[in-house]
KETI-645027 format. One record per residue: x, y, z of N, C-alpha, C in turn. Coordinates in steps of 0.02 Angstrom, whole numbers, plus 50000, padded with zeros to 5 digits. Example, Ala and Ser with C-alpha at 12.3 -4.5 7.8 and 13.67 -1.06 7.14 Angstrom:
2
506604971650390506154977550390506604983550390/506424988850354506844994750357506455000250394/
This chain:
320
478764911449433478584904549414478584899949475/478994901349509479284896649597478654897649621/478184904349623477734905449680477164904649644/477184902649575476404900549540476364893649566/477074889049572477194882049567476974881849645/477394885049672477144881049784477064889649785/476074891749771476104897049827476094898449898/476334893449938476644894650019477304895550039/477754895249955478474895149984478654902749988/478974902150035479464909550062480224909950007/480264915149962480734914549905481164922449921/481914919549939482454923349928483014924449856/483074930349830483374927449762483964934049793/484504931449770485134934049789485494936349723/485584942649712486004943049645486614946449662/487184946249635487844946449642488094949949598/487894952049557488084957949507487774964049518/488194969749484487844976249523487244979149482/486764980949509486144981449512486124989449456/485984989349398485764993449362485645002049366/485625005549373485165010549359484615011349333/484175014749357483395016149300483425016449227/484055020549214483925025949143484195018949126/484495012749129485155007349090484425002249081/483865002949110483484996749101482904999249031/482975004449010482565009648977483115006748893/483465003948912483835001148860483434993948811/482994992948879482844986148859482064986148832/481704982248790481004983848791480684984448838/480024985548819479634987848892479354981048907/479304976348884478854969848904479484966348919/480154966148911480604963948947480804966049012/480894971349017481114976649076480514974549131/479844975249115479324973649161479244963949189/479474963149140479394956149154479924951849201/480604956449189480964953249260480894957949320/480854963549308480684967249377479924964649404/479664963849372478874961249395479184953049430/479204948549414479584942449419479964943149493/480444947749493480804946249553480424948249624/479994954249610479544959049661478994951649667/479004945549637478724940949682479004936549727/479714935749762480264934249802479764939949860/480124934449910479884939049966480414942650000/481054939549973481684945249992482224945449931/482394949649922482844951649862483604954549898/484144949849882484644952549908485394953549853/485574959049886486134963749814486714964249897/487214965749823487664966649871487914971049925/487584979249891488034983849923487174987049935/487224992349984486664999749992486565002349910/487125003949874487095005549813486565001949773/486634998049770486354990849725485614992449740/485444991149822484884991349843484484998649819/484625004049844484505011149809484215009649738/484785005949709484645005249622483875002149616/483954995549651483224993049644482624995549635/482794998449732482145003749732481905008149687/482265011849660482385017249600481845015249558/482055008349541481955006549479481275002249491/481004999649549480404999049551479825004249558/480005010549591479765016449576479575019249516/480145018449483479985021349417479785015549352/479795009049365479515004649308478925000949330/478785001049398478044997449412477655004249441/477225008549419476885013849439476555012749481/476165005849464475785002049542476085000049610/476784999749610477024999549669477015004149718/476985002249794477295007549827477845007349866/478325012349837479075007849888479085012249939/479585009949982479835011050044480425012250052/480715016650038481535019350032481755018750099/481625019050125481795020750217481825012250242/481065009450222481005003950263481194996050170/481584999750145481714996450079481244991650072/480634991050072480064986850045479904991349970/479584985349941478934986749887478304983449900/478074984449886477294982049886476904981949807/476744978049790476594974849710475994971149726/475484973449694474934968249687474834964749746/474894967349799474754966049861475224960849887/476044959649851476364956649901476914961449950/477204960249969477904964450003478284963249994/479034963849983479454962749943480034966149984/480464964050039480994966550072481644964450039/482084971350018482524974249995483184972250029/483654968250043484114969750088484994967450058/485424971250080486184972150050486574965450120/486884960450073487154957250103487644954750068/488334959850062489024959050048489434950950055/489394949049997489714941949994490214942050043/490594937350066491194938850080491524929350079/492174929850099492284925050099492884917750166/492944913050132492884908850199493624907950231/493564912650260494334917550303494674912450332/494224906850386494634900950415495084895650363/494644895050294495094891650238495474893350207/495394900450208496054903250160496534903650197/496364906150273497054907150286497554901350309/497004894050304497534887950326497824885050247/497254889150207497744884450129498284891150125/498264896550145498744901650122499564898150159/499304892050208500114889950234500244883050221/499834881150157500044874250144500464874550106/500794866250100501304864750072501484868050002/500604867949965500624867249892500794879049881/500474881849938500444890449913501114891549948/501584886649997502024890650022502764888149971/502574882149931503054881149883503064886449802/502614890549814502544894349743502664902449784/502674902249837502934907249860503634909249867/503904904249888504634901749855504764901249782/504294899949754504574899349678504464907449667/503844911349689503794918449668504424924349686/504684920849723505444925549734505794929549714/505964927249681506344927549605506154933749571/505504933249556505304941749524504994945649573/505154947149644505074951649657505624955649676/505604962349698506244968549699506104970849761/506454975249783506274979049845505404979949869/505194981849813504284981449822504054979249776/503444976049792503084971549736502464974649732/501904976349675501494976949661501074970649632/500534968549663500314964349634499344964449612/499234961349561498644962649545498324955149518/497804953949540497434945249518496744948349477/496664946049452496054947449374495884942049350/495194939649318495284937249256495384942949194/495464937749146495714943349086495084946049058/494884950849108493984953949058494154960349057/493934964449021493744971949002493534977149074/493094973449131492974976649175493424975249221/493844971549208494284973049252494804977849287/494794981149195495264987249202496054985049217/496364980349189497064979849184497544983949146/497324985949081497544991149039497654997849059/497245000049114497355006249143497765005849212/497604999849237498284999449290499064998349251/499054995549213499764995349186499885001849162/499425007149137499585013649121499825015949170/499305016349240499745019549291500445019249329/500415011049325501275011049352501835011749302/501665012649216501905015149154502065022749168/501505026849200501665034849212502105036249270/502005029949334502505030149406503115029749379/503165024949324503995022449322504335028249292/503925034049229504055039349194504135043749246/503675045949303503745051749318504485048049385/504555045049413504955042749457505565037549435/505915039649392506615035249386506875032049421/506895034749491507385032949548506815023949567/506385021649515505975017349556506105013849503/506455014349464506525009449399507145002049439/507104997049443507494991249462507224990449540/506874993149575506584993549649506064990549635/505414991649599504744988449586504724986249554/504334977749552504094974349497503434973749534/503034974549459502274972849440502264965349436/501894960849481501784953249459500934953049449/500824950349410499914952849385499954944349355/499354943549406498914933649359498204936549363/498394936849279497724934349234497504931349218/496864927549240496684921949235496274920849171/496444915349119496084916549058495304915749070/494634920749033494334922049025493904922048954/493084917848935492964919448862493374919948828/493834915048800494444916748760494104912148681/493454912248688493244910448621492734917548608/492784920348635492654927348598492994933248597/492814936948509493084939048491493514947048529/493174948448576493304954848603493464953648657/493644947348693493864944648745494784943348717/494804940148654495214938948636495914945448604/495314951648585495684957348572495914960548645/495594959048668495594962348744496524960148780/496324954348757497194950748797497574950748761/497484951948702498124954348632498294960848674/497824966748663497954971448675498614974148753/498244968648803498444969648875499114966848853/499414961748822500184958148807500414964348778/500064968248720500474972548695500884979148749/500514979948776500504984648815501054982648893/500934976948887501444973248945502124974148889/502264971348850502914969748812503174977048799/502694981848777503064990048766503324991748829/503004988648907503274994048959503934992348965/503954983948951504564981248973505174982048919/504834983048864505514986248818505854992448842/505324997348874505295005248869505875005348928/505615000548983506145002649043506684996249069/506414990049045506794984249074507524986549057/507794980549104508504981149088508604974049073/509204970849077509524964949063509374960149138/509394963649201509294960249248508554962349283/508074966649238507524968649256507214970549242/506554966149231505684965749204505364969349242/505044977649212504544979949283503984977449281/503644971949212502984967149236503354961949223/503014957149260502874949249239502024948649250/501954944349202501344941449186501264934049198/500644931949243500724924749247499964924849218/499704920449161499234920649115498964911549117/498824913349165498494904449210497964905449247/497614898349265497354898649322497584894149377/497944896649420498304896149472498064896949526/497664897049587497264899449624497974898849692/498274894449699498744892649731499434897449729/499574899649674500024905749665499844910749657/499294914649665499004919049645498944921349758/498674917049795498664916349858499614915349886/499794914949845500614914349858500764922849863/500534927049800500644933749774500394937249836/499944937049859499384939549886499744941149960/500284935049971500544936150027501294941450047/501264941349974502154945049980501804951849949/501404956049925501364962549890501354966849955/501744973349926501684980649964501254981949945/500874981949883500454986349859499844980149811/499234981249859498844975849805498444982149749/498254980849704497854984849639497364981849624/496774983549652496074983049624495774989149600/495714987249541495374993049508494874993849461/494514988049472493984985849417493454993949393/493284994049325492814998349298492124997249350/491974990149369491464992549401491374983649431/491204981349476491164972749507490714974849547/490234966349553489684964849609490174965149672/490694964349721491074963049753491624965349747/492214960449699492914957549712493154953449756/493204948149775493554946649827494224946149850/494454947149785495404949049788495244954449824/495004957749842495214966649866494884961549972/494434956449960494564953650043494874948750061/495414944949997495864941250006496344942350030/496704947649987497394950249970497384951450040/497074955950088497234957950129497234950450203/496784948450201496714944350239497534939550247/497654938550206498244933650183498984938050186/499094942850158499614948050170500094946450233/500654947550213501274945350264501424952850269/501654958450235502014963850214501894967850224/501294971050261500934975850291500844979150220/500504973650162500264979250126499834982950106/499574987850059499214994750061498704991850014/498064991150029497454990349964497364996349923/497514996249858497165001049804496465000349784/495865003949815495364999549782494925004849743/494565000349666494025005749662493575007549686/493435014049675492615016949698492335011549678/492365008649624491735006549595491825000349611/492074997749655492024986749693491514988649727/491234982649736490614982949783491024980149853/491514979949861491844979749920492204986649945/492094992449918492244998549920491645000749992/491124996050001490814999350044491214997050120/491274990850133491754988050194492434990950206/492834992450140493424991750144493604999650144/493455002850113493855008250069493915014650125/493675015850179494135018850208494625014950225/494945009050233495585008550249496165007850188/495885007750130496365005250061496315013850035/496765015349991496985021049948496295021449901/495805023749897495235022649850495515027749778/495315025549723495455026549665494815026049616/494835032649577494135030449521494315027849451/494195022649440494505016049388494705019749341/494435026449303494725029149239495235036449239/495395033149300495935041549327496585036949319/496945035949255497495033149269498175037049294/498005042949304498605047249348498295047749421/497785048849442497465046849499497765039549526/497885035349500497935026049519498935027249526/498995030049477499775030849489499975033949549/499665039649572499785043049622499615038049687/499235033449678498895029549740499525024549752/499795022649686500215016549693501045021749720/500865023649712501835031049711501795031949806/501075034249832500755034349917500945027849946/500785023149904500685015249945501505012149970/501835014149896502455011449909503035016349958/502805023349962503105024650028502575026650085/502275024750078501865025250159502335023450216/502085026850281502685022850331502535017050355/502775012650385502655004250404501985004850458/502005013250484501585012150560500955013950529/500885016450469500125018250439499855011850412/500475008150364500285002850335500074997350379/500384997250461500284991450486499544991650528/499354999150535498815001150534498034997450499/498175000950429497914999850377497434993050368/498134988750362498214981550336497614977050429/497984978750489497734976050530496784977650543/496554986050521496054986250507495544980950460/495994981850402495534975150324495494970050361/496234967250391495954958950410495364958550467/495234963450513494974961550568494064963750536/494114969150473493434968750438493104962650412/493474959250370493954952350329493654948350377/493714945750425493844941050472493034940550510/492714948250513492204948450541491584947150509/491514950750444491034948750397491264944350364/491294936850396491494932250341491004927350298/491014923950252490564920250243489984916250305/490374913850335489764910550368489134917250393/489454922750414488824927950411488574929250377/488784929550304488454931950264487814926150245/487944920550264487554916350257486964915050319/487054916350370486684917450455486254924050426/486614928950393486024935850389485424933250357/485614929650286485024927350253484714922750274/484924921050318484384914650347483924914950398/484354920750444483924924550501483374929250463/483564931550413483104935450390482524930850367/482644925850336482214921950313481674919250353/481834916350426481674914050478480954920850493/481104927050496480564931750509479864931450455/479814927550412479524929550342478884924050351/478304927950347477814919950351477594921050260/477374911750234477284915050179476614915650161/476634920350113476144925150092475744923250012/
């Protein structure tokens, strides 16, 4: 519609969620399915987050526009005689601000207040309260750590902020029944009188949540499947503790990060236990390793690049 309205403008469309498969768009009618893939292949650059994403595209312009001809190698399409360049440009975020609000007055007074519930090691995890987040299966796993490892029962607390989410729908709302239930059984099963192995902070806090971020041994990302995460390039950036990233295969920050974090596949909840059981004894010289790798990734692809790529790229494009 942009390029019926000014056909001389040069059009970048940026999407941030992860990019489909072929067989998942075969879900949709065929005059729908064609009509946004047709639609976007008139942008003169299309940008996703990860190589993955991009792959997906291509895929899927191959196989739903027959008239196209793509370019896997040189990630173009070509449609009705326009061109259409493909390119992965990993959000990231603005490293110089976080790390001067990570020492203000307002995150270093809730860091102090976060004290209190943590133990020898802290596990910590930031979410909103959605389904893909996969919180239910991380609490399984440190549910199976605390079973198979006794000797860790009064040593670790779980601190997890969930940030409320769609809480006027209905399966949003079963969703966080379910996750409380499941929090309140672990803490019956193993607490003691002087010790909760979760606490739950069920806010939006952005300020204590960057408080958490700074004291965990062990951060837990483990989403079913995200355009990004940026907790998994926060946590680390901000980290005092030399601690260990858990991340999923399936973050779209799994492509930057995940050789240096414990990688985990979101529905292996004895797999995630085992990652979190590694993290908390790793030795200090792997972890300090680890941790100094993320920030200096963290630090390098930061927002303002991610914003210079698309613009340099833009800058090459005459329009068509």
């Amino acid at each position: 519609m942009l390029k019926k309205l000014v056909p001389n403008s040069v059009v970048q469309h940026f999407i941030h969620i992860p990019w489909p498969t072929y067989r998942y768009w075969l879900l949709l009618p065929a005059f729908m399915r064609l009509a946004i893939i047709e639609s976007l292949c008139a942008a003169d650059i299309i940008g996703l987050q990860t190589m993955r994403d991009v792959r997906s595209f291509l895929f899927c312009c191959e196989e739903l526009l027959p008239e196209a001809k793509v370019d896997i190698g040189k990630r173009t399409v070509n449609y009705k005689g326009h061109e259409t360049k493909v390119h992965n440009y990993p959000i990231a975020i603005d490293t110089a601000g976080l790390e001067a609000f990570a020492e203000s007055p307002q995150v270093l007074e809730c860091e102090r207040s976060l004290q209190r519930y943590a133990s020898e090691k802290t596990i910590v995890r930031v979410d909103r309260m959605e389904p893909s987040k996969n919180a239910l299966r991380g609490f399984g796993a440190f549910d199976t750590l605390l079973r198979r490892r006794p000797d860790l029962r009064g040593k670790v607390t779980f601190l997890s902020f969930l940030v409320p989410s769609r809480t006027g729908l209905n399966l949003y709302q079963r969703y966080a029944e379910e996750v409380f239930g499941v929090v309140e059984a672990l803490n019956d099963d193993y607490g003691t009188p002087n010790w909760r192995p979760i606490k739950v902070f069920y806010e939006e806090n952005y300020a204590q949540a960057v408080a958490a971020m700074k004291m965990y041994d062990a951060l837990l990302v483990n989403p079913i499947i995200d355009g990004m995460n940026l907790v998994a390039k926060e946590g680390p950036l901000v980290n005092k503790r030399n601690g260990v990233l858990i991340l999923s295969e399936m973050a779209g920050a799994f492509e930057q990060l995940g050789r240096y974090s414990l990688p985990v596949a979101p529905t292996d909840v004895e797999g995630t236990s085992r990652a979190l059981e590694i993290a908390l004894e790793m030795s200090p010289e792997e972890k300090r390793e680890r941790l100094k790798a993320l920030k200096e990734t963290v630090r390098t692809e930061d927002i303002v690049q991610w914003l210079e790529h698309q613009l340099e790229d833009l800058t090459t494009l005459r329009p068509s």
